[in-house]
C-alpha positions, 0 to 999 in steps of 0.5 A: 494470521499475518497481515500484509499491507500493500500501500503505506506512506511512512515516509511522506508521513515522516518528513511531512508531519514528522510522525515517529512510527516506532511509537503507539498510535495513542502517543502520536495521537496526542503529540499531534492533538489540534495540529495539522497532521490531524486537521489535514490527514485525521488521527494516525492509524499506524504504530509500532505496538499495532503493528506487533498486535495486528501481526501486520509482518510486511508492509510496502512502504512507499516513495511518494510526492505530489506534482506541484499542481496539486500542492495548493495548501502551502503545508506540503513540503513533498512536492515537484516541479520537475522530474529533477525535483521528484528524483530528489524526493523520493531519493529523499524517502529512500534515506528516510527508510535507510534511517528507519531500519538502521537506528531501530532494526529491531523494529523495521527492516527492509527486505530486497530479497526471498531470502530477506522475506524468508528470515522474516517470516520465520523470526515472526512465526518464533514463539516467545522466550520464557523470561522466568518459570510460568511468564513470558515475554511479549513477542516482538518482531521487525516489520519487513519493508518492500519499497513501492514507488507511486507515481514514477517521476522520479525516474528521469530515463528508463536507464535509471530503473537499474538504480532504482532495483539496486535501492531496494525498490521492487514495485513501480506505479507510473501514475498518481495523478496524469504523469508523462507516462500515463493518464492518472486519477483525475487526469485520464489518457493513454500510455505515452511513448515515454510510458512505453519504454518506463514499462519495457526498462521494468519488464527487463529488470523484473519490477512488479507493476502497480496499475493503481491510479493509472487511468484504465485506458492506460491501465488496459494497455499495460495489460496488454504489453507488460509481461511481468507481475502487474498487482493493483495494491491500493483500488476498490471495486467500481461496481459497489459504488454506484454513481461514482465518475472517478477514474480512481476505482477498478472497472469490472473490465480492469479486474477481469484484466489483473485476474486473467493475469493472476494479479492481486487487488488490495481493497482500500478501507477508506469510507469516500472508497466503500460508500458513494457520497461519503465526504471527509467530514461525514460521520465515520459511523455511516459506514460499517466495516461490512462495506469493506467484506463486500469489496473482499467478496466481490472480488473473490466472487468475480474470480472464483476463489480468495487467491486474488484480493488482499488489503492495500490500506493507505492508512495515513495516506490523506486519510486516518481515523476520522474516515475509516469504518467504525470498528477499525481504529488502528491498523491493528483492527485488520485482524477484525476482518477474519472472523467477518469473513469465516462468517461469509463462508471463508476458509482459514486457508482463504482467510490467510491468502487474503489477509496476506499470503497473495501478496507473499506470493506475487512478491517472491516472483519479483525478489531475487533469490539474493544479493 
């Protein structure tokens, strides 16, 4: 089945840490070995030959930066002071992923379009060329990126959006942390004014809206208001995680919101999002990759059906290996969670929506047929 991984920050990993995604995991691994990738971000789980083995097909790529409060460590170089700052930094990002899939379009391509999605799918589901009588070739194919903008800075003025859809961007979170559109993790509030009319300039040009980080306050509002595709690509359940005060994770009332607006949810398998009161430094064996099934079937269960959950990993995203559920160490490992959940009663047919095909459903309504 083909997997559809909804967060990844390859493009902050790239110019922060310098990661070349086109090799295996093993080779960045030991690249990175004693050095501040692994010391501030643990070991990579993200690389070319995983990807192909994990038949992880798509993979919304981020524009990512931290807003300069939140760079204390002096090892950050993605970090704004200003909007002007953030434009330039994501703008940044975008040319990194222009780079990416022009110097190795064997390997990654971008798509802006169904028909792009559509050209994809269809080389992955290509079975290999016989190379000589008996032998086959491995399969290879391009990893497909949608570009999804994390906290939304970048855009100075809602007039910008329409540069933004023209790059390629397809998804817009307006949080991170607190923005001048909304309450975020760690710093709650409402949508502001400016957060209103972020949303209308969306809504008119069609982006996907990602309630992921929003505060709920906000997160709720933008129920209320927005009229085109709202997701939530990287956020867990916070009923499983009793104790837990953050804003980062979904209320029962948020969840019920993105189902009755026929949303989708990617569960995060980092283990501070699965287990209350892991910490970084714990031991990755306190927590099971059942921990991760049990985010997957509650919400399944809460909607009635498996057409509403899928995976948003943030692999690479602050965390790699070290915090992750033993059992899954490269992205590769994402294929692991079929079998646990046919154990769990699920369908093949529910299986494939959750590993990939919810997401392949709510990003057509967003792609233009064509350019």
């Amino acid at each position: 089945m083909l997997v559809v991984d909804a967060h990844q920050d390859l493009a902050w990993n790239m110019l922060t840490f310098g990661r070349d995604y086109t090799q295996s995991v093993a080779q960045i691994r030991r690249l990175e070995a004693g050095g501040n990738a692994t010391i501030l971000n643990d070991d990579s789980m993200l690389g070319w030959p995983e990807y192909q083995g994990g038949r992880v097909a798509v993979v919304f790529a981020t524009l990512y930066a931290a807003p300069l409060r939140f760079c204390s460590g002096g090892w950050e170089s993605l970090c704004y002071a200003d909007t002007d700052q953030a434009n330039h930094l994501y703008r940044a990002q975008l040319d990194v992923y222009a780079r990416l899939t022009g110097d190795h379009p064997d390997k990654f391509c971008l798509l802006h379009t169904c028909s792009d999605l559509t050209e994809l799918l269809a080389n992955w589901q290509r079975q290999p060329e016989q190379k000589v009588a008996g032998e086959e070739s491995q399969a290879s194919h391009p990893i497909g990126l949608i570009i999804s903008m994390e906290g939304a800075e970048g855009v100075r003025n809602p007039e910008e959006l329409e540069e933004w859809w023209a790059w390629g961007v397809r998804i817009i979170g307006p949080a991170w942390a607190g923005t001048r559109f909304c309450g975020g993790t760690k710093e709650p509030g409402p949508l502001t004014s400016e957060g209103y009319a972020l949303l209308e300039g969306m809504a008119g040009l069609g982006f996907c809206l990602d309630l992921t980080h929003m505060d709920e306050q906000a997160a709720l509002q933008a129920l209320d208001v927005y009229p085109g595709q709202i997701i939530a690509t990287h956020s867990n359940a916070m009923a499983l995680l009793r104790g837990s005060d953050s804003n980062r994770h979904l209320s029962d009332r948020l969840i019920r919101g993105i189902l009755d607006r026929d949303g989708v949810i990617g569960v995060v398998p980092f283990n501070a999002f699965l287990k209350p009161g892991w910490k970084r430094g714990n031991r990755r064996e306190e927590v099971a990759i059942d921990r991760l099934i049990a985010q997957i079937d509650y919400i399944c269960q809460m909607a009635g059906d498996a057409q509403h959950v899928g995976i948003g990993s943030d692999f690479d995203g602050g965390f790699g290996l070290q915090s992750v559920p033993v059992g899954i160490d490269s992205v590769a490992d994402l294929q692991k969670l079929a079998p646990l959940l046919s154990e769990k009663g699920y369908s093949l047919e529910d299986i494939a929506a959750i590993l990939g095909e919810n997401w392949l459903s709510r990003i057509r309504q967003v792609m233009p047929d064509s350019l």
